[in-house]
C-alpha positions in Angstrom: 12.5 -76.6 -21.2 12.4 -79.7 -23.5 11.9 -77.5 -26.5 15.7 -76.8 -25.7 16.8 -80.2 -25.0 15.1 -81.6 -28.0 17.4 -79.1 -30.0 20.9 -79.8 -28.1 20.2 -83.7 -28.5 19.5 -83.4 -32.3 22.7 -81.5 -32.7 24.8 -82.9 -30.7 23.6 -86.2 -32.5 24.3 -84.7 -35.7 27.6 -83.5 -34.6 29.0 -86.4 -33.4 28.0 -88.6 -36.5 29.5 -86.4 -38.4 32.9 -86.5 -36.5 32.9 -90.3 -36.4 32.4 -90.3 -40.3 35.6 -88.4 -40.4 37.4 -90.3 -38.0 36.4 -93.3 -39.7 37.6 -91.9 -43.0 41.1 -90.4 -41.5 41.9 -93.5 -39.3 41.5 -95.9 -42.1 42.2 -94.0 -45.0 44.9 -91.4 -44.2 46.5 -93.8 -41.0 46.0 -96.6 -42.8 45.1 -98.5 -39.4 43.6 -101.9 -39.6 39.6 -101.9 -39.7 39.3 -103.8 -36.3 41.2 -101.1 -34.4 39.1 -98.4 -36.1 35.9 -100.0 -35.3 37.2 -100.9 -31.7 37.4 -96.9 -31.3 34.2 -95.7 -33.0 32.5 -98.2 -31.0 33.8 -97.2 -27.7 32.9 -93.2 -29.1 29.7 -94.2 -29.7 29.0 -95.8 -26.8 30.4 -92.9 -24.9 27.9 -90.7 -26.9 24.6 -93.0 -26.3 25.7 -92.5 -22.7 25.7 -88.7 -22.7 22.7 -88.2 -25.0 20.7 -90.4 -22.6 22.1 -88.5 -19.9 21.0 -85.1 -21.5 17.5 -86.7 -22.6 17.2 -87.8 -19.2 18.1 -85.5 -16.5 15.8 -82.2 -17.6 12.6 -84.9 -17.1 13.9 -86.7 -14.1 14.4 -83.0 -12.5 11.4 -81.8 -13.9 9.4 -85.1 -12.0 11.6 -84.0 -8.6 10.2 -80.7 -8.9 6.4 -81.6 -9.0 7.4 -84.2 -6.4 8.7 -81.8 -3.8 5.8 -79.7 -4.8 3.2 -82.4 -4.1 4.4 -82.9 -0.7 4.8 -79.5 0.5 1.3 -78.7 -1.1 -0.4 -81.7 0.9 1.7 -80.9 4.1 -0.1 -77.3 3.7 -4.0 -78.9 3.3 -3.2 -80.6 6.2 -3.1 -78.5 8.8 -6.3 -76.4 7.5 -8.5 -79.4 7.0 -7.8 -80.0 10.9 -8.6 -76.6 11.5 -12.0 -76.6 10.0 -13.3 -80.2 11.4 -12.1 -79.0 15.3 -14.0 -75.3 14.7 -17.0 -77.2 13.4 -16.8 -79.5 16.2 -16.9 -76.9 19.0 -19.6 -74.5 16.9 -22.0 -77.1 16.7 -21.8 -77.8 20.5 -23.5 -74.6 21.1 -26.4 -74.7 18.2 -29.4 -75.9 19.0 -30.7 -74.9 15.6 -32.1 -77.6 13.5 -31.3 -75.5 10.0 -28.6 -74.6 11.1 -27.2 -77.8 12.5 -27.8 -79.7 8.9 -25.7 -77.1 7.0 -23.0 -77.9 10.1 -23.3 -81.3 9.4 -22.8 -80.7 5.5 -19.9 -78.7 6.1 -18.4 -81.5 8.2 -19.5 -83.9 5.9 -17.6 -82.2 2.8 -14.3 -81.9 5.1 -14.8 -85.2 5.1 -14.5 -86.1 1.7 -11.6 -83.1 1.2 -9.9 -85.2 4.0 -10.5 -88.6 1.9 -9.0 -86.7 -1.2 -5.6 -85.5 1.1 -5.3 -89.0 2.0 -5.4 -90.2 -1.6 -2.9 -87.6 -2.6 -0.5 -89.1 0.5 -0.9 -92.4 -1.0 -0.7 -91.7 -4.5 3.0 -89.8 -3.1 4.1 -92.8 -1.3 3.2 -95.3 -4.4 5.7 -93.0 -6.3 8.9 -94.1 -4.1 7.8 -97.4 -2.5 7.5 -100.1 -4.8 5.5 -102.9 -2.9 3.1 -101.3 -0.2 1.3 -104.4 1.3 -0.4 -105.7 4.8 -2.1 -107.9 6.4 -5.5 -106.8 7.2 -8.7 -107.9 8.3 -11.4 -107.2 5.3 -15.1 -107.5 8.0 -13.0 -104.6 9.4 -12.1 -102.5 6.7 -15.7 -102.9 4.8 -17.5 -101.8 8.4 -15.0 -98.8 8.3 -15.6 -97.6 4.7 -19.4 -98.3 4.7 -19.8 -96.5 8.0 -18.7 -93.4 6.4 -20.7 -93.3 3.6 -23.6 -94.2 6.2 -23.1 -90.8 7.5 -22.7 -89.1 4.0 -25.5 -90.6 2.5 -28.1 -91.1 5.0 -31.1 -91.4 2.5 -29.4 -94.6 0.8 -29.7 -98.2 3.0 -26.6 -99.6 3.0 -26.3 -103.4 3.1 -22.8 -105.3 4.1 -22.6 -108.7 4.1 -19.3 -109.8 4.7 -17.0 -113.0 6.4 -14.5 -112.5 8.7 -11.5 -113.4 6.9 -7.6 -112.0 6.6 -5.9 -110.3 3.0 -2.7 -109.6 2.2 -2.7 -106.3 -0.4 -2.4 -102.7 -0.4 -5.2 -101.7 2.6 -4.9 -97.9 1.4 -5.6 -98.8 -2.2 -8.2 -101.2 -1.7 -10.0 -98.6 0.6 -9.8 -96.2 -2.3 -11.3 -98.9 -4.6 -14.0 -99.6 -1.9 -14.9 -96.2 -1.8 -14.9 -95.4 -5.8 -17.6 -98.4 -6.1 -19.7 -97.0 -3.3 -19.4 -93.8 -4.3 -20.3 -94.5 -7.7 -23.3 -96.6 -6.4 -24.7 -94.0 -4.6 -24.0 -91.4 -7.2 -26.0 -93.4 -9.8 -28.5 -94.5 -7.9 -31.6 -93.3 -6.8 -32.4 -91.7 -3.4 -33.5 -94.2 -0.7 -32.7 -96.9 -2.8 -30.1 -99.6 -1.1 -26.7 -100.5 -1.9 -25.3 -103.8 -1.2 -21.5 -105.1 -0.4 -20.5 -108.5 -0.2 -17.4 -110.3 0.9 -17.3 -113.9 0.6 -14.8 -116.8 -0.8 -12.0 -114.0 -1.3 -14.8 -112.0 -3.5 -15.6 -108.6 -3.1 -19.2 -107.2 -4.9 -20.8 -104.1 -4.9 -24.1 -104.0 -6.2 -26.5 -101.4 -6.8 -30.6 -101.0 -8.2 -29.2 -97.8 -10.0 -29.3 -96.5 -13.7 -26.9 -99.3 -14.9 -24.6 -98.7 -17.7 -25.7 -99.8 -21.4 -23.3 -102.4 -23.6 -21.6 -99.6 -25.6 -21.0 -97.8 -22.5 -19.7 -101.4 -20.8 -16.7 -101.5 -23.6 -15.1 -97.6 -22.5 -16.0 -97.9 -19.0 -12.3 -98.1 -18.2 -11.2 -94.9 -20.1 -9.9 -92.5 -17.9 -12.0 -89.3 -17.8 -14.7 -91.8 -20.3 -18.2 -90.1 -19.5 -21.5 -91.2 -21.2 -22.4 -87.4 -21.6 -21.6 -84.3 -20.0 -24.3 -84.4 -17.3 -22.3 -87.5 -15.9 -21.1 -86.8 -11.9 -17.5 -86.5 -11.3 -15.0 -87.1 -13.2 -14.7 -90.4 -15.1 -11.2 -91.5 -13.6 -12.7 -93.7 -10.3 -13.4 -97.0 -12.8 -9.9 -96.1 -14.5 -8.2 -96.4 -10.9 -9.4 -99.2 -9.9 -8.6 -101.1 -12.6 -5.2 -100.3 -12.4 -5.0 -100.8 -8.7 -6.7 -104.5 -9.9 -4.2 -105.1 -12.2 -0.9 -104.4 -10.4 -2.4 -106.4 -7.6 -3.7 -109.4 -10.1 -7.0 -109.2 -8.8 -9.7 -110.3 -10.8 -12.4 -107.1 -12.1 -15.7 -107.6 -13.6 -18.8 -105.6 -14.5 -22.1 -106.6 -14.7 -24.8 -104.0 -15.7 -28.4 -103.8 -17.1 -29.9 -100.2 -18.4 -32.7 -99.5 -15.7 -31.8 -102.6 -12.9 -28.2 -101.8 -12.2 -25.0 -102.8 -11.6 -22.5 -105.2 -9.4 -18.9 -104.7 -9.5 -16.7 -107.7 -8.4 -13.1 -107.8 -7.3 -11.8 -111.3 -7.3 -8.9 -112.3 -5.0 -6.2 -114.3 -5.2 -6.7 -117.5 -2.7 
């Protein structure tokens, strides 16, 4: 599809120079008009062509970006309903198993529903970021931080999870900082090991995450923002969480930064505005 319009914009710019050349040369040569009027009409030709090739460069990718819009949304209106499905069905099995095997791989299950309903969520936010420019509320943070690390309380029951936070009010995007909160746990927990504890802090509008994990090396410090950037290819996931949140940190003009050690690990602060 752009193979094509690449071609009909080359030639219809090639075309149309090559008409105003003549008209240049016949208005002011074979007329005889003065050069003002001639440049007054090639300029208001040419201005009527920059207007139609923008238009032709413009309106395949604009319909293309519609397209995988309306696709987005119909494919996240379709998760939803069999996500909901699966967390009521494991919810009524597990009333009737008294089986202790049997109840963990339940609990597993329902645990990676969970996170498949965490993803759906992102994909509904990532959506709505797409048409609404400024998506902001007021919100109380003790709140959101007892939310976010109560999940991954439930996920991760072999980690010792730590928060420390005041009770104060922000004003930001509450569904993008949850996302950020739950990268930097995540990420914690993922390179961390078992039974080990993971500490979140909230105090003077600062936000840290800190970790006794594998910590990330000076080299490694410098790419750590790269989207899909993975020290090797045993890494977990998928190298885009860091890459997020910096961007949700710098629309939002909130201060990021890193502090690791190889072997003691790592604390990731999010500064905020006053």
């Amino acid at each position: 599809m752009f193979y094509n319009t690449k071609f009909i914009i080359a030639t219809f710019y090639l075309i149309t120079t090559s008409l105003y050349i003549f008209l240049f040369y016949y208005l002011h040569t074979i007329l005889e008009l003065h050069l003002i009027i001639v440049a007054l009409i090639i300029t208001l030709l040419t201005t009527l062509s920059a207007y139609l090739i923008a238009k032709l460069a413009t309106e395949p990718l604009l319909q293309y970006i519609q397209n995988l819009k309306t696709l987005s949304s119909q494919t996240l209106h379709e998760l939803n309903l069999p996500i909901a499905t699966i967390k009521t069905n494991l919810s009524m099995i597990k009333k009737n198993i008294t089986d202790t095997k049997t109840l963990k791989r339940l609990e597993r299950i329902d645990q990676a529903t969970t996170m498949l309903q965490q993803r759906y969520n992102e994909l509904d936010y990532l959506i709505k970021t797409q048409t609404t420019k400024h998506i902001k509320e007021e919100f109380n943070i003790r709140t959101l931080l007892e939310e976010r690390v109560e999940l991954f309380k439930e996920l991760y029951s072999s980690y010792e999870f730590i928060l420390e936070t005041e009770d104060a009010q922000l004003y930001t995007d509450k569904i993008g900082l949850s996302k950020v909160i739950d990268n930097l746990i995540d990420n914690s927990v993922k390179y961390s090991p078992k039974n080990s504890k993971i500490k979140i802090v909230f105090s003077n509008n600062t936000l840290s995450v800190i970790d006794q994990g594998q910590g990330i090396d000076e080299v490694d410090l410098i790419r750590i923002f790269d989207s899909y950037y993975q020290k090797d290819n045993s890494s977990k996931g998928f190298g885009i969480g860091l890459s997020l949140v910096k961007q949700f940190c710098d629309k939002n003009n909130i201060k990021l930064h890193i502090q690791s050690k190889v072997s003691c690990g790592t604390t990731v602060t999010l500064q905020f505005k006053g």
